[in-house]
KOLKE-480483 format. One record per residue (C-alpha): residue number from 1; residue in one letter; chain; x, y, z. Coordinates in steps of 0.05 Angstrom, whole numbers, plus 5000, padded with zeros to 4 digits. Example, Ala and Ser with C-alpha at 12.3 -4.5 7.8 and 13.67 -1.06 7.14 Angstrom:
{rec 1, "a", "A", {5246, 4910, 5156}}
{rec 2, "s", "A", {5273, 4979, 5143}}
***
This chain:
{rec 1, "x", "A", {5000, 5000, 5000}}
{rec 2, "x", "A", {5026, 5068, 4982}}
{rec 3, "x", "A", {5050, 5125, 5038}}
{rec 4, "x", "A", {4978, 5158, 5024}}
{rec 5, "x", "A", {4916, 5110, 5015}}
{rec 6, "x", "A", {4852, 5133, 4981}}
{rec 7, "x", "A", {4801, 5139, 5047}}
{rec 8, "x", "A", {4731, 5120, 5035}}
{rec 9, "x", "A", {4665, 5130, 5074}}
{rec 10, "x", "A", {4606, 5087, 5057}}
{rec 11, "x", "A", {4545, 5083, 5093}}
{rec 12, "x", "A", {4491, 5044, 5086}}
{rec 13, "x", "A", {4538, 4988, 5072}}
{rec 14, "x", "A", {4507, 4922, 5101}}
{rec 15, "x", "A", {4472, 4902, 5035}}
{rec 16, "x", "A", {4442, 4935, 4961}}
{rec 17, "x", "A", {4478, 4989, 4932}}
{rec 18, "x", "A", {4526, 5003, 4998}}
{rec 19, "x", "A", {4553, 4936, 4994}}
{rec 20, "x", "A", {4564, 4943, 4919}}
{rec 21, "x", "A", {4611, 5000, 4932}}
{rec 22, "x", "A", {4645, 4960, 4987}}
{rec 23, "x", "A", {4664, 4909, 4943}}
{rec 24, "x", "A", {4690, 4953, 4888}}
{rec 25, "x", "A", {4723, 4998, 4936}}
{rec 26, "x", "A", {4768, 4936, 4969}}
{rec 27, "x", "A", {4789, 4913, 4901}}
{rec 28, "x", "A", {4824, 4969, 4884}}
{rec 29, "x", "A", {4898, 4986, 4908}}
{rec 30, "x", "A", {4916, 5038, 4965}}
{rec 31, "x", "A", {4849, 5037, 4973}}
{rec 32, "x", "A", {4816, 5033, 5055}}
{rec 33, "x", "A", {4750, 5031, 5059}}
{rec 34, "x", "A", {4705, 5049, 5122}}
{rec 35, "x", "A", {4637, 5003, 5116}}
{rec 36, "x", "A", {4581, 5057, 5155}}
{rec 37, "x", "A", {4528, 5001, 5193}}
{rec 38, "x", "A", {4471, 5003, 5237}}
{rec 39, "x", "A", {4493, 4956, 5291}}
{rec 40, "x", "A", {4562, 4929, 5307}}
{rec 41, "x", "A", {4585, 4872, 5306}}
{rec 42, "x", "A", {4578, 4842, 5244}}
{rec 43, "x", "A", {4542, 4770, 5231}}
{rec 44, "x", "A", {4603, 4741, 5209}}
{rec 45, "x", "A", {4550, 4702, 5149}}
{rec 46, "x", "A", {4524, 4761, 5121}}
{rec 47, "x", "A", {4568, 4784, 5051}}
{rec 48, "x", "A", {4592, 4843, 5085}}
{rec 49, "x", "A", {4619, 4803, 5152}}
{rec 50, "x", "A", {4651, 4757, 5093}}
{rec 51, "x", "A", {4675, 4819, 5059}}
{rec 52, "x", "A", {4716, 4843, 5118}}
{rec 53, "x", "A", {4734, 4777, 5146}}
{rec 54, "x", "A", {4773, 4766, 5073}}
{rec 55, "x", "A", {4799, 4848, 5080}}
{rec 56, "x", "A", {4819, 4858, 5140}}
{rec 57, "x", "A", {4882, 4909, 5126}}
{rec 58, "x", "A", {4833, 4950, 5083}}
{rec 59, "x", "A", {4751, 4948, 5100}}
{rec 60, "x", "A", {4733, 4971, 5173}}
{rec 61, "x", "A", {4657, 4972, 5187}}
{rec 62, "x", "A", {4644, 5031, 5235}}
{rec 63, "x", "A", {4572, 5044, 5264}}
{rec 64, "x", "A", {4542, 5105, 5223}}
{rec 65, "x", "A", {4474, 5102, 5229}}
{rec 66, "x", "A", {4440, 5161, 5178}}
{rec 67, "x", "A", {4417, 5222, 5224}}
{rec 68, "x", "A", {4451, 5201, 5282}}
{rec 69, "x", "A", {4492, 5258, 5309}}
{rec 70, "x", "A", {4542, 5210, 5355}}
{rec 71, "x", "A", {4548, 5152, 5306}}
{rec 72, "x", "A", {4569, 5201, 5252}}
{rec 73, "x", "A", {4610, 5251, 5305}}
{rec 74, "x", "A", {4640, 5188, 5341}}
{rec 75, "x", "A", {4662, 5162, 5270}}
{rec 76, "x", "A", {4686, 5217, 5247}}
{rec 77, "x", "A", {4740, 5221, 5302}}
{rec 78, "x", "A", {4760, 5148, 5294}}
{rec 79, "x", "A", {4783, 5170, 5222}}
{rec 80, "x", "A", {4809, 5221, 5238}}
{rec 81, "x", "A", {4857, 5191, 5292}}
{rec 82, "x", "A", {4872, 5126, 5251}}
{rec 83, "x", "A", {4880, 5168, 5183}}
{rec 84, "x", "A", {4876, 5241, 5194}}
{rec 85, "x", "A", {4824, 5248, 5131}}
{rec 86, "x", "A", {4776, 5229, 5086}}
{rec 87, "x", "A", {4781, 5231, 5003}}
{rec 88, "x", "A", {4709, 5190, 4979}}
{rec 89, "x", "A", {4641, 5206, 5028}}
{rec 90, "x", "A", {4591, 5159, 4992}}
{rec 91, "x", "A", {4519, 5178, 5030}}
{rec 92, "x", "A", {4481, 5113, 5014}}
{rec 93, "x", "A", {4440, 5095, 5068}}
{rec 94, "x", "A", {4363, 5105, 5049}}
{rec 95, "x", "A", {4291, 5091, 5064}}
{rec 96, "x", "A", {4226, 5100, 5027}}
{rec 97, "x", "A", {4166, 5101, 5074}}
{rec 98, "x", "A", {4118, 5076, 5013}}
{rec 99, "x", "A", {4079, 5085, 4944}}
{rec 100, "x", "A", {4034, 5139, 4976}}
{rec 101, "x", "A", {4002, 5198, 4925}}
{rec 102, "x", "A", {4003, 5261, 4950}}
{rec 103, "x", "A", {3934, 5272, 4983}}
{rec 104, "x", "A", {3957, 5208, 5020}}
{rec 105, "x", "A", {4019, 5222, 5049}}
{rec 106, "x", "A", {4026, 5234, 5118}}
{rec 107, "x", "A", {4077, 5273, 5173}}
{rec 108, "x", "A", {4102, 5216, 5194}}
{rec 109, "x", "A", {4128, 5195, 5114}}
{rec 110, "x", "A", {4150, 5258, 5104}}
{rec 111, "x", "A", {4195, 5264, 5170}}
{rec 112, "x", "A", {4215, 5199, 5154}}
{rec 113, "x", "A", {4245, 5198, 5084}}
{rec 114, "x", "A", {4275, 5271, 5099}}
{rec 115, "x", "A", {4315, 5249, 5160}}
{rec 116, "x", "A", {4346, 5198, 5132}}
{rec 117, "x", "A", {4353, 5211, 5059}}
{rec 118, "x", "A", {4364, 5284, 5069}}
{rec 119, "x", "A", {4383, 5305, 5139}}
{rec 120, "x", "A", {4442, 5239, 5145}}
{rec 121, "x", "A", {4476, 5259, 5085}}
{rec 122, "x", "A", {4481, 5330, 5109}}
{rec 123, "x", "A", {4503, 5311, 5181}}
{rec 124, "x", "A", {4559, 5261, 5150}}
{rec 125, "x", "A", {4582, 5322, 5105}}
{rec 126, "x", "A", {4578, 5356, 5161}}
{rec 127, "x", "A", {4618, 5316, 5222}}
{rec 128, "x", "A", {4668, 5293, 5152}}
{rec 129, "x", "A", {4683, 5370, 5122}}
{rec 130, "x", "A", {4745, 5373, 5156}}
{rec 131, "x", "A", {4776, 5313, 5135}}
{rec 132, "x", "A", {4754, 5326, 5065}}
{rec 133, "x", "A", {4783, 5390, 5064}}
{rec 134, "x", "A", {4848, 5358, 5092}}
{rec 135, "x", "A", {4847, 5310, 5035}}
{rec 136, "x", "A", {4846, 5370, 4991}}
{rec 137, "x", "A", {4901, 5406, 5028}}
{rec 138, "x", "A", {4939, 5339, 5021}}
{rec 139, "x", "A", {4917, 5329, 4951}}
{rec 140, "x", "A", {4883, 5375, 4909}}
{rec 141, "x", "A", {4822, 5348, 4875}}
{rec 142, "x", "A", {4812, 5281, 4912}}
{rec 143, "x", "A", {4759, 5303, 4951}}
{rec 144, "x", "A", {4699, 5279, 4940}}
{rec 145, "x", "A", {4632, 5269, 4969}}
{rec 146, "x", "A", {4587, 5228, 4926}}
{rec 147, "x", "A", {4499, 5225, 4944}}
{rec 148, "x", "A", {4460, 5171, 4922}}
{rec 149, "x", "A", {4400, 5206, 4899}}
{rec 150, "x", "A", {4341, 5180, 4844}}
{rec 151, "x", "A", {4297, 5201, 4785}}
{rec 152, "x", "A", {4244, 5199, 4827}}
{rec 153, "x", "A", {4281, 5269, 4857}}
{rec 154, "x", "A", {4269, 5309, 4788}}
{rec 155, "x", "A", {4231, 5363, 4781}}
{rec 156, "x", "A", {4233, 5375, 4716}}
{rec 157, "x", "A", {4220, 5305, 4695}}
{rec 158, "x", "A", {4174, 5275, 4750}}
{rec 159, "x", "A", {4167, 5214, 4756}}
{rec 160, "x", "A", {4087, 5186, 4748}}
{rec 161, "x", "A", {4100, 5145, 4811}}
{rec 162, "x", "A", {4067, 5162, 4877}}
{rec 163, "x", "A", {4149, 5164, 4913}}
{rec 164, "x", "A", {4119, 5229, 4947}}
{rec 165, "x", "A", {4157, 5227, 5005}}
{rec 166, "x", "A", {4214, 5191, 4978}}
{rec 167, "x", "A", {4223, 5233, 4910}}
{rec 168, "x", "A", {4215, 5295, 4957}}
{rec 169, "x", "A", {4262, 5283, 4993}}
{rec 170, "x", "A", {4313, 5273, 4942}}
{rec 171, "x", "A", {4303, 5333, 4909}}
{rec 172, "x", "A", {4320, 5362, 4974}}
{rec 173, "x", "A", {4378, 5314, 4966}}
{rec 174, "x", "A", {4399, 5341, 4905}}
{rec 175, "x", "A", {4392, 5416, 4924}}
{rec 176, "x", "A", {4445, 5402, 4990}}
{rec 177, "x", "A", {4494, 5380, 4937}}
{rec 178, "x", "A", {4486, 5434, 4895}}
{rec 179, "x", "A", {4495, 5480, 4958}}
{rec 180, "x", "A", {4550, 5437, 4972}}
{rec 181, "x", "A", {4590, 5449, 4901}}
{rec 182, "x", "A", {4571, 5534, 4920}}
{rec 183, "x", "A", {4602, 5534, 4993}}
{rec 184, "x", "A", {4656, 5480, 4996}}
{rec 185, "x", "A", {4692, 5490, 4928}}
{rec 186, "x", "A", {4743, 5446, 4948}}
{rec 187, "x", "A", {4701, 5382, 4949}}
{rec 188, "x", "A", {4672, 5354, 4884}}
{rec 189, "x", "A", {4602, 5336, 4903}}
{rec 190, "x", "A", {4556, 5304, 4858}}
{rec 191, "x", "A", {4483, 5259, 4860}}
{rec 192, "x", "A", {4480, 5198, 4826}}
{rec 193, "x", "A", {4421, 5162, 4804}}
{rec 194, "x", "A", {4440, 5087, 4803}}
{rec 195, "x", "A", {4379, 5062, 4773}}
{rec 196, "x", "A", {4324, 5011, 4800}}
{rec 197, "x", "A", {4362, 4958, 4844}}
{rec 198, "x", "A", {4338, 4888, 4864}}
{rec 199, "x", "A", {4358, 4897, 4939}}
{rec 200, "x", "A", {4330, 4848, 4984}}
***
């Protein structure tokens, strides 16, 4: 591995899209990834206990559960003490309360979706900024802090599907990152619509 790895934060990592990126992530070189979980420890059965049993040197799963102001302050500062920074935030953990229209949609669905889907990737930009901006000052340009966002979060081009709370809240999503690109100009930060997924 080389003096400086490539640091990586995903959450939602247990399963779906989260553990897709874990996989890719350990398979490249100088590459350590940090695998964000609900609950610690791992069932050593599930792919993603298999996944760090076989990468030990590389993937550490850390409790970051989206929203959570310790989980995400508590992990921040174990990163920070084992590597001092952070080059690749990947906010992946998600929920979608339902297929509910709009006259249908209640508080609850609404709080829901926007806490997690909009509020956790803001708090783990938040409690990560300054070891993405000491990846920058290391580095220049290999900061990065990647959203998983959806269609279902256009405007423009919305989507016939009743995702109320869920699209909502990605177009919320989608404006952070903007907001991010405007006020942190030394992170790349982007949304990325991965397309329909056959998660369990």
């Amino acid at each position: 591995m080389s003096a400086q790895p490539t640091i990586c934060v995903v959450t939602g990592a247990a399963r779906g899209i989260g553990l897709a990126f874990a996989q890719l992530l350990v398979a490249r070189p100088d590459t350590i990834v940090y695998a964000g979980v609900r609950s610690l420890p791992l069932a050593p059965s599930r792919e993603l206990g298999v996944l760090a049993t076989g990468h030990p040197e590389v993937l550490f799963p850390i409790k970051i559960t989206s929203g959570d102001e310790a989980d995400n302050a508590a992990a921040a500062a174990t990163i920070k003490a084992r590597h001092g920074m952070v080059h690749v935030g990947i906010a992946n953990a998600g929920v979608s309360s339902g297929l509910t229209p709009v006259l249908q949609t209640t508080a609850a669905q609404m709080t829901t979706d926007f806490y997690i889907n909009s509020y956790g990737p803001l708090l783990l930009l938040q409690r990560c900024s300054e070891l993405l901006l000491a990846a920058h000052a290391a580095s220049p340009g290999s900061a990065k802090f990647v959203a998983v966002s959806s269609v279902l979060g256009q405007i423009t081009e919305a989507s016939n599907f009743s995702w109320t709370a869920y699209g909502a809240s990605k177009a919320a999503l989608n404006v952070l990152v903007k907001k991010i690109n405007i006020e942190m100009p030394q992170v790349t930060a982007f949304p990325l619509h991965p397309g329909t997924v056959g998660t369990e």
